[in-house]
C-alpha positions as CSV (number, residue, x, y, z in Angstrom):
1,X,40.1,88.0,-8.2
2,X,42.2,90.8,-6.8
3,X,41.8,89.8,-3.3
4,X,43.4,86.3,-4.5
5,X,46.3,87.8,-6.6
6,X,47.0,90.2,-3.3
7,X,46.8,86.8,-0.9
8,X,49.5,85.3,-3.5
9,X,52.1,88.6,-3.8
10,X,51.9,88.9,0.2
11,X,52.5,85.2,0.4
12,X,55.3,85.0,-1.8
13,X,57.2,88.6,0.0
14,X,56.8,86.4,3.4
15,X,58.6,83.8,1.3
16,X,61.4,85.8,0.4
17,X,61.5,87.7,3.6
18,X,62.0,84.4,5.8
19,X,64.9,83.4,2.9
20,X,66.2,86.6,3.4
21,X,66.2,85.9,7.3
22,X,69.7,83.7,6.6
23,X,70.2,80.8,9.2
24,X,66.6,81.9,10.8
25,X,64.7,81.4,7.9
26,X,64.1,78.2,5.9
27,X,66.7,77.4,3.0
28,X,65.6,74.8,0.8
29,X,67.7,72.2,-1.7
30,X,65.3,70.8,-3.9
31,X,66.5,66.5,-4.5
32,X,70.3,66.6,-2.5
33,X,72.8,64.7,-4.8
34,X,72.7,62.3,-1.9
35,X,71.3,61.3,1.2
36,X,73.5,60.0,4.3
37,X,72.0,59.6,7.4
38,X,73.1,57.3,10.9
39,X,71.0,58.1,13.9
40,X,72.0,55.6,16.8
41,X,71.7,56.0,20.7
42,X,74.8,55.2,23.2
43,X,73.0,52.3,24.3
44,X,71.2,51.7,21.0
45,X,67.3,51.0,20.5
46,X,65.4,52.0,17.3
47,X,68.4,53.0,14.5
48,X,67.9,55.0,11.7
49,X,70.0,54.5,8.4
50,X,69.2,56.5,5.0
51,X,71.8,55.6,2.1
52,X,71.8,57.1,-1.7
53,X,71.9,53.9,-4.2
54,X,71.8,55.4,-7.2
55,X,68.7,57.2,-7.9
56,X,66.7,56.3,-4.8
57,X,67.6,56.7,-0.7
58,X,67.2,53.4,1.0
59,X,65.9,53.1,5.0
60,X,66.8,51.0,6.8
61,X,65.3,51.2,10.4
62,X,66.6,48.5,13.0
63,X,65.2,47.6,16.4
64,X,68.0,46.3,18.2
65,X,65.5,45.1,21.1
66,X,63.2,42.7,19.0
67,X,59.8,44.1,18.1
68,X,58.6,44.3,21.5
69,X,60.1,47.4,22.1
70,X,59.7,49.4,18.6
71,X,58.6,52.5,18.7
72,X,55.0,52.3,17.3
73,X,53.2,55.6,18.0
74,X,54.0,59.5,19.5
75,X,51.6,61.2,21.2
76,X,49.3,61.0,23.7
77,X,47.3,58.2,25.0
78,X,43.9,57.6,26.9
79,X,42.2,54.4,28.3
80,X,39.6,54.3,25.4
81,X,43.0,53.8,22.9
82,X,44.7,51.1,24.5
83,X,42.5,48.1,22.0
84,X,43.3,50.8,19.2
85,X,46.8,50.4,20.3
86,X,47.5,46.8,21.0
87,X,45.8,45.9,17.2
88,X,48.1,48.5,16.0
89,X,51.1,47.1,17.8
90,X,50.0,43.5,16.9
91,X,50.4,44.5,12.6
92,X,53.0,47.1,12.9
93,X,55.6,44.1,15.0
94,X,54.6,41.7,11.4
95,X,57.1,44.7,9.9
96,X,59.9,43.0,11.6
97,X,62.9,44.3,13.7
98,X,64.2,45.4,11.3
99,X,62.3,47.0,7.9
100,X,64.3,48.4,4.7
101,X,62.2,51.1,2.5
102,X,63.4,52.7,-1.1
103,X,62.4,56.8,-1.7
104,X,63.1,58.4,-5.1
105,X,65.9,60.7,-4.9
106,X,64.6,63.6,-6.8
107,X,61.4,63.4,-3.9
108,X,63.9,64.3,-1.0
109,X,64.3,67.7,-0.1
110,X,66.8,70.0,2.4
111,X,65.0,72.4,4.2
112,X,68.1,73.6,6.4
113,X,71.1,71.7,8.2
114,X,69.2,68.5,9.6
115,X,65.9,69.4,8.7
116,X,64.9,67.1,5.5
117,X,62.2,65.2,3.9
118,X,61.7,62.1,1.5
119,X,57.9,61.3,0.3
120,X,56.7,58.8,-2.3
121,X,58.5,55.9,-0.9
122,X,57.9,52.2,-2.1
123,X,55.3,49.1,-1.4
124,X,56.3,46.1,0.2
125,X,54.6,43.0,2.2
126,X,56.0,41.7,5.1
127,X,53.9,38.7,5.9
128,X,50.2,39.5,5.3
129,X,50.2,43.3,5.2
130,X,51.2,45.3,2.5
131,X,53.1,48.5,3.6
132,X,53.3,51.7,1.7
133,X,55.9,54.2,3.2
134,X,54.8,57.7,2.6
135,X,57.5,59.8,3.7
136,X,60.7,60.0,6.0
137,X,61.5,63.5,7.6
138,X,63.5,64.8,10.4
139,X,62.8,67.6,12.9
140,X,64.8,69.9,15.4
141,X,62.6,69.9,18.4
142,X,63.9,72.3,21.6
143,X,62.6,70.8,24.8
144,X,62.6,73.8,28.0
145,X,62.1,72.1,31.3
146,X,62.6,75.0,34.3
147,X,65.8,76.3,33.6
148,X,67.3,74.2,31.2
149,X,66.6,73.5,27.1
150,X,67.3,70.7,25.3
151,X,67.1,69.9,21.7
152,X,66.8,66.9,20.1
153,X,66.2,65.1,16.0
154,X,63.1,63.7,15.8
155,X,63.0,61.3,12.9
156,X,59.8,59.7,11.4
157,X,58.9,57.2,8.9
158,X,55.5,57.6,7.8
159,X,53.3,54.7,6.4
160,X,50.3,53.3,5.3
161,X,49.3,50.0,6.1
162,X,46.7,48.2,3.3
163,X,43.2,47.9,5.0
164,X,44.0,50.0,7.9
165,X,43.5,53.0,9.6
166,X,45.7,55.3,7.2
167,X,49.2,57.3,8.5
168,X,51.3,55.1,10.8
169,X,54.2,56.6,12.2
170,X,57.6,55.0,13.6
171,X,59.4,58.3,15.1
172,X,62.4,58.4,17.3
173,X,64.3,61.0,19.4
174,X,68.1,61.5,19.3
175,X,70.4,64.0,20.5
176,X,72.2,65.9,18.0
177,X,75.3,64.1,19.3
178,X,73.9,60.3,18.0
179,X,72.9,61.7,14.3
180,X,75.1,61.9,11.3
181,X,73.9,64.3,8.6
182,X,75.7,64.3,5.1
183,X,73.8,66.1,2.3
């Protein structure tokens, strides 16, 4: 029992210490009064739109390309994936080019700047599959190649398709430059 109650107090000091860090550490806004997001490349693929209406956030996600080029996994691939892949592609393309999700308000969260998450998002069908969205977060990925770093926003939509393979995932990269942010 003291060994547990020791594990909690040193967990919550590296809490505040990383608080305490400022800009370094992790600042969190528990449910913003509103969510305003617009990630869109120059020449524009996938899109990403987050709106507050009301009491929930509403995403939009648009593929500007037609289904055929949606973004449908992130990660790495093998030879023993690709039928995994193109049965995944097949349902996730019945979503449409362009899908519209609903996440309460109060289960979106600020961690810092760009960094954000909504979870518990809403159930809908688009033809003969029943989508659950799960969550919507961003990242701040750095990228160092040689010499030079880049960073970029890495944002995901998370979902769950009814009768399938659990956690589907429709992530995009944009520069910092291509996002709008208002919290």
């Amino acid at each position: 029992m003291l060994g547990m109650i020791s594990m909690a107090v040193m967990g919550l000091l590296f809490c505040v210490s990383v608080m305490a860090e400022g800009d370094k550490g992790v600042r969190l806004v528990s449910a913003p009064a509103q969510v305003e997001l617009k990630c869109m490349q120059k020449f524009p693929t996938t899109t990403f739109l987050a709106k507050t209406e009301g009491s929930e956030v509403v995403l939009t996600v648009i593929h500007h390309n037609g289904t055929q080029y949606m973004p449908i996994h992130e990660g790495i691939i093998v030879p023993g994936d690709l039928n995994y892949m193109s049965e995944k592609a097949q349902l996730i393309m019945k979503m449409g080019d362009r899908q519209e999700f609903r996440f309460p308000l109060n289960k979106c969260k600020v961690y810092k700047d760009n960094i954000f998450s909504c979870n518990n998002g809403n159930t809908k069908k688009f033809q003969d599959i029943e989508v659950t969205a799960t969550s919507f977060n961003s990242s701040l990925m750095t990228a160092q190649f040689l010499d030079s770093t880049t960073e970029y926003v890495k944002l995901s939509l998370n979902f769950n398709i009814s009768g399938y393979v659990p956690r589907q995932e429709m992530t995009n990269n944009f520069y910092p430059s291509e996002c709008q942010f208002n919290f």
